[in-house]
Structure formats: structure tokens, C-alpha cells
C-alpha angles and dihedrals in degrees: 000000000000128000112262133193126247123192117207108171112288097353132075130219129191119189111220108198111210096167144047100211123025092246098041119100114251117272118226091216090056084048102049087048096047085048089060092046094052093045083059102049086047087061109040091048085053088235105176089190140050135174112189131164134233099292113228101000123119110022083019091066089220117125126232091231086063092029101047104055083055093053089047084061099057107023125077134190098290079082139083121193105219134178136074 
């Protein structure tokens, strides 16, 4: 369970694994590991700009006010946060 990076044409896609199980709830640890991953391929594919959601909220069950401090921690300005 690691994020892995997927090339479609022009457009990139990295998957960012939060759970275990599909019908699990995220776990934060999972989170906090596929983070760093991510951090990692962004920089060795040299990417200058990432949109991501708001990992593991939602069908996660986690809420942004737990999920976006972590995020905060890993993530620089190379990312924007979208979603509701």
C-alpha cells in the first residue's frame, strides 16, 4: 500500500492509499506513510503542481479538521488541497 504513479497521456495520476480494506475507515498512519510516498515520487519526477483532496475524508470517515494539519506536515507548496 504505497502510492504509485500512473501516466495517461499528458496527465499524471498518483494513487494515495488511506485504508487497508475498502470498507475500512482511513487510517491516519496509512495516511501519514502514503504522504511521504507521494511527497517522494513529486520530487523525483520533477512534478512543479499537485491537486489533491482531502485524503481520507469523506468515505474515509476522517475529518479535515484531524486530516488537514497532517497534510500541513508533509505537503509543501507544490500542493493544492481541493475539494468541498
Amino acid at each position: 500500500n504505497i502510492p504509485v504513479l500512473v501516466t495517461t497521456g499528458t496527465h499524471n495520476v498518483i494513487t494515495l492509499p488511506v485504508k487497508h480494506k475498502w470498507h475500512q475507515q482511513a487510517d491516519i498512519n496509512l495516511l501519514c506513510q502514503s504522504l511521504e510516498g507521494l511527497v517522494d515520487i513529486v520530487t523525483e519526477n520533477r512534478v512543479h503542481e499537485v491537486a489533491i483532496v482531502r485524503a481520507g475524508c469523506g468515505n474515509g470517515k476522517l475529518s479535515w479538521s484531524v486530516v488537514s494539519p497532517i497534510m500541513r506536515a508533509y505537503l509543501d507548496d507544490r500542493f493544492v488541497c481541493v475539494g468541498v
